[in-house]
Residue, then its C-alpha position, 0 to 999 in steps of 0.5 A: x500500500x502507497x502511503x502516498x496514494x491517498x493524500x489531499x490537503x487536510x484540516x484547512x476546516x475543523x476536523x472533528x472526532x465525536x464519540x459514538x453517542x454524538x455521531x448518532x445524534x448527529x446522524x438523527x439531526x442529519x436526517x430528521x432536521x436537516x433534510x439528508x435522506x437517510x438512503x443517500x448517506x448509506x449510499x454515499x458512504x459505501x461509494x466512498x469506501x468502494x473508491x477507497x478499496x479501490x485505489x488501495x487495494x486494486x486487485x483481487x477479489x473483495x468479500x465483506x462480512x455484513x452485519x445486520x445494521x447500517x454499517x452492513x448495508x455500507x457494506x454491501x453498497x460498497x460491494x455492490x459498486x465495485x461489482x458495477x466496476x468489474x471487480x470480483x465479489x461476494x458477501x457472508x451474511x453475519x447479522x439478520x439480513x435478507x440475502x435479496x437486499x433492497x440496497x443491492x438494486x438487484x445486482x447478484x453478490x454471491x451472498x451466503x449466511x455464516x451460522x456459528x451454530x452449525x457443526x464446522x461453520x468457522x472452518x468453512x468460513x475461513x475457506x470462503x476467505x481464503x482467496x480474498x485480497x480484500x475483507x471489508x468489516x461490515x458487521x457492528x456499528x460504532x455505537x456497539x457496547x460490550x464485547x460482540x456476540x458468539x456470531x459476530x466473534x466467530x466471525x471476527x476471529x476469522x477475519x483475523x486469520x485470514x491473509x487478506x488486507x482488511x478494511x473496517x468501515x468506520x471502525x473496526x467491530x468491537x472496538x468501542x466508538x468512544x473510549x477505544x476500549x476492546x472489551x472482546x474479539x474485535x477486527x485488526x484492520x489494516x485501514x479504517x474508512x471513517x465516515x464523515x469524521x474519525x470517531x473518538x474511541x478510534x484515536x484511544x488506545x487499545x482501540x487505535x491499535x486495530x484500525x491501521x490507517x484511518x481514512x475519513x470521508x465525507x458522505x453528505x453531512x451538513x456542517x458540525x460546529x458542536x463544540x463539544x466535539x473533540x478536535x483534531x490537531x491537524x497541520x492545516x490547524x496547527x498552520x492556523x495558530x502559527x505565530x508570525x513575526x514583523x518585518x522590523x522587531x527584536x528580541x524583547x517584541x518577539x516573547x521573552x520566556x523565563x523557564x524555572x528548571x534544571x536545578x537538580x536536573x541540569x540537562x532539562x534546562x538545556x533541551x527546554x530553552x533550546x527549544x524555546x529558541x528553536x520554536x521563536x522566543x527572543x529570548x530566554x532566561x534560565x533560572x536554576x541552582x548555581x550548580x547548574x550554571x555550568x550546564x546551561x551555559x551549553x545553550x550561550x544564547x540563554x540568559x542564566x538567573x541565579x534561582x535562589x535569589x529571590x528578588x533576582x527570580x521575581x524580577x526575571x518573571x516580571x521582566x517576562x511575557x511567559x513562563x515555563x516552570x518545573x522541569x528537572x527542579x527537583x522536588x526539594x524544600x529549595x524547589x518548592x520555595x521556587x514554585x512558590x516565588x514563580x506562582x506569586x510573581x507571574x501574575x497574570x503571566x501565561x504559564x507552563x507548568x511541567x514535571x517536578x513542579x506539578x509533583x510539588x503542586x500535588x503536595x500543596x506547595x503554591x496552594x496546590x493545583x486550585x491556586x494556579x488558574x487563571x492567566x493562561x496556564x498550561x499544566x502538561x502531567x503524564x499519566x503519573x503526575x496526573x495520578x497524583x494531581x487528582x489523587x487517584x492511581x495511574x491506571x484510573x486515569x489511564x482508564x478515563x483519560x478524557x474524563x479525567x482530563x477534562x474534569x482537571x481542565x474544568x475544576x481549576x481553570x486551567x489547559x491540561x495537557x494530558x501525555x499520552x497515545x494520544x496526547x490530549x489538551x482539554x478546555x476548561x470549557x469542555x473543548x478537547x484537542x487530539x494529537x494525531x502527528x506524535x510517535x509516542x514509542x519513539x518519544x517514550x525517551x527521558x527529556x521529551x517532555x523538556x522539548x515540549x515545555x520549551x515550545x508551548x512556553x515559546x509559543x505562550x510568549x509570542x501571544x499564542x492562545x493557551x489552548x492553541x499553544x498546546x496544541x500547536x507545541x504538540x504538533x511541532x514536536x510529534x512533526x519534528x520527531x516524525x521528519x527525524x526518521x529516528x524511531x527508538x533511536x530518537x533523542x530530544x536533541x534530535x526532535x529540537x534540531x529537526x523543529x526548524x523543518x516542521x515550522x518551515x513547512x508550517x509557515x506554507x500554508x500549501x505545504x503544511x499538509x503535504x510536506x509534514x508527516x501525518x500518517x494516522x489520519x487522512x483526509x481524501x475524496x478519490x475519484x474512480x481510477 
């Protein structure tokens, strides 16, 4: 398959990715108050996956497994359509289906009934699968719950033996439209066709793990503006946000950051302000320990700022446009005196706080997580630190991550950025950013989330929106991490040096969407070959 082949611009418009709740909904409004026959989604939506089918997989024969709702019908649309172009096709009948279906229009599929009931039913299912080039996952609907029943798990397990490429229509069966949990069996895909908008539980792991590739088309939907709805931070978006700079200016107009880091951890002062610089702050000061002097001067362009003397500090925060407070400083009684001072003297300054200083946070110093909203502040935990802050364990917030973002976000006003597969940015209105362009194995590396706080601090002081700082900052990094090539042999010095390619490509608004890496998620609207 030619990851190239399906590529158009994508994101220039809000991409959207309901839960499976506001996707039905959605569809009823569609139909019910806007006017969209309901024949005519079902119609446009297995057009569009037979064009898809097509242009990836162009050759051998297409089976689908078709269930007894809407999605089996997209399914046999789509088979219907690709039988009009010549290609080789058949259906099992999973679900309560008339094998003379209205929605063939008489065409012949060749359709048979699978029966887990009757003795060696997945045996012959696996023989009438094993000459498919191409399986089309057409059983259960994205607003499916719980694990699927005996009938659609046989036939499940079946797909997954099979040799054939396997493409799921709007998401892979079992696999649950909101959450992403898979409570049973559910389709491993090769390629996911998402009608529409990708659904949420197919960005969230485990569910992720079994679309593949996602590919979303657009079957007929009126605008969706509900924002409610998760967005997806694509490089149209991220291109959006970009901050620019005046023809005339200097360093003092451009954002000065002051980053609090790297006393007992001198090295995560140094990746955050390198990349500050590299993400356009004009300047960058660096508060630490005199310890950790002689390792900050690794980066020449940075200001140091003795951290231990208070009024040097206060005044360095208030000489500020932003700050990034908390990687590397340790979690010591000198650390937690520097929240403190940095909390008291921002003011309404916007913020990043990160790592250590979330920890002292979640031990009360400062006031705790409810003294620091307002202004424009940025808290970016891991799961860990997010744990701590909420007082629960890590695998309740592994288990809820947008809930659990979103209520953080909402209960101490401030953007929480939540680490992760995929990293989240929730609203304290509600709103909810989905990263779609990181590698999170790759950046599964000590020092990565320096990076991070370095580029949302340097976009919070060139006046970037809090929310989109986040979001744009995650963009970056996923990008710059992406065009390394590196994999597991990734480090953030790496992700830092390549940051200058991915803005570049960013600041052409034409360019953002074909030269930045952005695998997960596409966007196309084929025409037949």
């Amino acid at each position: 398959m030619n990851p190239d082949s399906l590529r158009r611009r994508f994101g220039k418009a809000v991409v959207r990715a309901p839960t499976a709740a506001q996707a039905a909904r959605y569809d009823r409004i569609s139909i019910d108050e806007r006017g969209v026959p309901e024949a005519a989604l079902m119609e446009n939506a297995g057009r569009q996956a037979a064009l898809i089918i097509d242009r990836l997989f162009p050759e051998g024969p297409v089976v689908a497994l078709v269930g007894s709702g809407n999605n089996g019908g997209d399914a046999l649309v789509c088979l219907r359509a690709l039988a009009a172009w010549g290609r080789r096709v058949s259906a099992v009948l999973v679900g309560n289906r008339p094998e003379t279906d209205p929605v063939l229009h008489g065409w012949d599929l060749s359709a048979s009934v699978f029966d887990p009931g009757r003795p060696g039913a997945e045996e012959q299912l696996d023989r009438r699968l094993e000459p498919a080039a191409v399986l089309v996952d057409g059983l259960l609907g994205t607003g499916i719950r719980g694990a699927p029943r005996a009938r659609q798990a046989g036939a499940i397990r079946a797909a997954n033996r099979a040799h054939g490429a396997v493409v799921a229509l709007d998401a892979p069966s079992g696999v649950d439209g909101t959450s992403g949990d898979v409570p049973g069996t559910a389709i491993q895909a090769d390629v996911t066709i998402a009608f529409g908008w990708p659904k949420l539980g197919t960005l969230m792991h485990p569910g992720r793990q079994h679309c593949g590739r996602i590919v979303a088309v657009e079957i007929g939907f009126p605008p969706a503006d509900d924002k409610q709805w998760a967005q997806l931070i694509t490089p149209g978006w991220a291109s959006g946000v970009l901050p620019g700079r005046a023809a005339v200016t200097h360093k003092n107009a451009v954002g000065a950051i002051a980053i609090v880091a790297g006393s007992a951890m001198p090295g995560a002062a140094v990746l955050a302000a390198r990349s500050a610089f590299r993400c356009g702050a004009g300047l960058v000061r660096v508060c630490a320990s005199l310890r950790a002097r002689e390792v900050v001067a690794e980066v020449p362009e940075a200001i140091f700022v003795d951290a231990r003397n208070r009024d040097a500090l206060g005044a360095t925060v208030e000489q500020s446009d932003a700050v990034a407070l908390g990687p590397g400083i340790g979690t010591d009684g000198e650390a937690a005196a520097q929240v403190e001072a940095v909390l008291a003297a921002r003011g309404d300054r916007p913020a990043v706080i990160d790592a250590d200083a979330l920890t002292l946070l979640a031990c009360g110093a400062g006031g705790g997580p409810g003294a620091v909203g307002g202004g424009g502040v940025v808290v970016t935990p891991h799961p860990g630190e997010m744990a701590r802050l909420v007082g629960a364990s890590t695998t309740d917030v592994q288990g809820d991550r947008v809930g659990t973002a979103r209520r953080f976000a909402a209960a101490h006003g401030v953007v929480t950025l939540l680490k992760g597969a995929p990293s989240l940015v929730a609203e304290p209105g509600g709103g909810l950013l989905v990263s779609t362009h990181e590698t999170p194995s790759a950046l599964a590396v000590a020092g990565m989330g320096d990076v991070l706080t370095g580029a949302i601090g340097a976009c919070l002081a060139q006046g970037v929106d809090p929310v989109a700082a986040a979001g744009l900052a995650l963009h970056v990094t996923g990008a710059a991490a992406s065009l390394d090539g590196g994999g597991a042999s990734l480090m953030p010095s790496d992700v830092v040096e390549a940051i200058p390619a991915a803005l570049s490509a960013l600041s052409h608004p034409g360019r953002a969407d074909t030269d930045l890496p952005f695998p997960f998620v596409t966007f196309d609207q084929p025409q037949p070959s």
